[in-house]
C-alpha angles and dihedrals in degrees: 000000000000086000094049097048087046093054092046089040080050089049100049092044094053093047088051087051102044079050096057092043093059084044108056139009139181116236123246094219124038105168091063095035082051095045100042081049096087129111090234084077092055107161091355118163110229096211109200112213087196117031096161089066110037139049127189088220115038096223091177106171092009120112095240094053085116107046115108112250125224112208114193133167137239125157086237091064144308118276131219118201126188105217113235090022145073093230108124141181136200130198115251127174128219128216094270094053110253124143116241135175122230132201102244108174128062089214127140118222112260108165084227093137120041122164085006121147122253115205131147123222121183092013081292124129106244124179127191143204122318129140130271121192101293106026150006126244157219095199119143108201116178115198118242109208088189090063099026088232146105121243133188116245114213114255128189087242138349119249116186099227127172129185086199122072122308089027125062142254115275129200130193127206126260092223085049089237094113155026139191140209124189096211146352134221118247134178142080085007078289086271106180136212098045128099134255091018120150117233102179118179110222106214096213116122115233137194140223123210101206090194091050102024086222123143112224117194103222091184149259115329107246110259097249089047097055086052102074093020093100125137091238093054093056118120107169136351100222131179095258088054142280123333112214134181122213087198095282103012119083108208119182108203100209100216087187095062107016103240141135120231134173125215096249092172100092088192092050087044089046091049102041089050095049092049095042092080087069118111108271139350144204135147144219123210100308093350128096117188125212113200122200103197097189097053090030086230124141125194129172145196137212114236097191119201087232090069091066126081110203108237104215098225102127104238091223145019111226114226127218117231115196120208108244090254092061090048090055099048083042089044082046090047105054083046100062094043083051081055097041086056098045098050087045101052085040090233116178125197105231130180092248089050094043086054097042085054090051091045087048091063095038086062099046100058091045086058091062124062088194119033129195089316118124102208107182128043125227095268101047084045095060090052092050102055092043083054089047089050096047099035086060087060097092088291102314111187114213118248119224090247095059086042085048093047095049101045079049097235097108086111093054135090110287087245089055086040093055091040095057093049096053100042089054090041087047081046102053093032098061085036095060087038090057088049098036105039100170090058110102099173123077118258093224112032130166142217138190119274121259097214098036107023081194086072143063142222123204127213138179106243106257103233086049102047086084097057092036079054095057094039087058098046088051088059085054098070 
């Protein structure tokens, strides 16, 4: 009976513990947590060079030890966000001074999501987008301390946005009036976890009105933007817009103007990159701010807008919408002037004409293998020409890191990181199956590892790299 009581009175204690420890916990730095908690910061974006490695809260043994965290800024207090979750927690401080982090929401884990963007607007929590197990989404969900819950908060439409691949890099607005994505993704109601399903990323740049909660399409990024616009490439998310690096040149795309710069000041460009693989960054007007956690110590650099040329190149192309009337009398229009043509030139519909023309498009679609039909996706795309380039190299087999690096998730958890890989190899592998029935083997196949067992290497299968080859040429035209 006494060991009985003293197992249950074990049991209760440790619960209690475990509890206290998901509820509130001591952070490992003051001086920075003291010094980001300003209201001069207000709705900054913390951005983590290296996610993998750190963590805001030190969860150690808890569940949640290897959730990104999202860090952002208010002058009521700092915010902690576990990615993919609903958990929060808020800075508090006690009578002596420290700095702690409490669990602020009631909220159970979903996974609902996932590679969504945290902001605040109006000293208020806000999450967007992201992906849960069946679909992405364009919900917008602000979090109500008062109830401990997230609610959703009502849009004019819903666009499925991610700031993670394949989704697109999002700004929001210093004055929280506003807030910018650089793409959406469209398709299949972009429905996950089924085969053979199209994601396609529009490269149009939309707007949020955060008074109105109205999307506005602003238009089509210009071709060479786009180019350069991708989730991976992204340095710093300032007030004057978003800092990007093309591998060597540094381009600001101003968001408040509209307008697209490149970094022209090489000792500026030396300096910011070398000072970029800190801990963690965010800026303030002109000032970007560089953290060591470790040292405590926090430097900082000037990024004038005199150092920036404005390239010239628009950021977007507007498009022209017509009212349905005006597509019906243009619609009327062409054709009468088809009639018009046709009376004119005395031109009679015959049944040998009627069968030449039938034969004329016969032809052409036997001229082509692949007509008109975009296999792969960007993103599929990108693994199969790194495991063409490494598989030319006297049979060079493509390590998990590589695969990691190119599907952009090599700053992720290492579940999201195996997820990701499986669901693009599954992809490309029933695509290929649909187009090249004979073919019994997978396109993209694995094996262990001959230096780690513990990890894999992916390869193309040899007898099919010829026809991939040709598949991925076709997209290009």
């Amino acid at each position: 009976m006494k060991r009985s009581l003293l197992t249950y009175f074990f049991i209760l204690t440790s619960s209690i513990f475990i509890q206290a420890q998901d509820t509130a916990y001591k952070l490992p730095n003051q001086s920075f947590y003291a010094f980001l908690w300003n209201p001069r910061f207000e709705g900054s974006l913390i951005t983590v060079q290296q996610p993998q490695a750190f963590r805001f809260i030190d969860f150690k043994a808890s569940k949640w030890k290897n959730y990104p965290q999202q860090l952002v800024v208010t002058g009521k207090r700092l915010y902690v966000h576990l990615l993919g979750s609903g958990i929060v927690y808020g800075s508090m401080m006690d009578d002596a001074g420290t700095i702690f982090m409490k669990r602020l929401d009631s909220t159970e884990h979903f996974g609902y999501n996932i590679n969504s963007f945290t902001f605040t607007a109006q000293n208020k929590l806000y999450n967007l987008g992201g992906y849960g197990m069946w679909r992405w989404n364009g919900q917008l969900r602000v979090f109500q301390e008062a109830t401990q819950q997230w609610e959703i908060e009502p849009l004019s439409e819903e666009l499925a946005v991610s700031n993670s691949l394949p989704g697109a890099p999002i700004w929001a607005s210093s004055d929280d009036k506003r807030l910018i994505s650089l793409g959406y993704l469209k398709g299949n109601e972009a429905l996950q976890g089924k085969d053979n399903q199209t994601i396609s990323l529009e490269s149009e740049l939309v707007e949020l009105d955060l008074k109105l909660f109205k999307w506005t399409n602003k238009g089509k990024l210009s071709p060479q933007v786009s180019k350069w616009l991708k989730p991976e490439l992204l340095l710093l998310s300032m007030e004057s817009g978003l800092l990007f690096s093309n591998f060597g040149p540094i381009y600001l795309l101003d968001l408040v103007n509209f307008k697209s710069k490149e970094l022209v000041n090489s000792d500026i460009q030396n300096m910011l990159m070398r000072k970029l693989y800190t801990a963690v960054t965010w800026n303030k007007g002109e000032m970007v701010y560089f953290a060591r956690l470790h040292s405590g110590l926090i430097d900082s650099l000037q990024l004038k807008s005199s150092y920036f040329r404005e390239t010239g190149e628009p950021v977007f192309v507007q498009q022209y919408y017509f009212s349905p009337l005006k597509i019906i009398l243009a619609a009327l229009f062409l054709f009468g002037i088809y009639l018009i043509i046709r009376l004119r030139k005395g031109w009679i519909f015959t049944g040998k004409n009627s069968n030449k023309n039938e034969q004329n498009k016969a032809d052409t679609c036997l001229s082509s293998p692949y007509p008109g039909i975009e296999v792969f996706n960007a993103v599929e795309q990108s693994l199969l020409h790194l495991l063409i380039a490494n598989g030319a190299q006297m049979g060079k087999r493509t390590g998990t890191d590589e695969v990691n690096r190119i599907l952009g998730v090599a700053q992720k958890s290492l579940d999201m990181q195996k997820r990701k890989r499986s669901d693009v190899i599954r992809s490309i592998n029933a695509k290929y199956k649909l187009i090249q029935p004979m073919t019994t083997l997978p396109l993209v196949d694995r094996v262990k590892s001959d230096l780690d067992a513990r990890l894999y290497e992916y390869f193309l299968l040899e007898d099919e790299i010829e026809k991939i080859q040709t598949i991925l040429n076709e997209q290009k035209k």
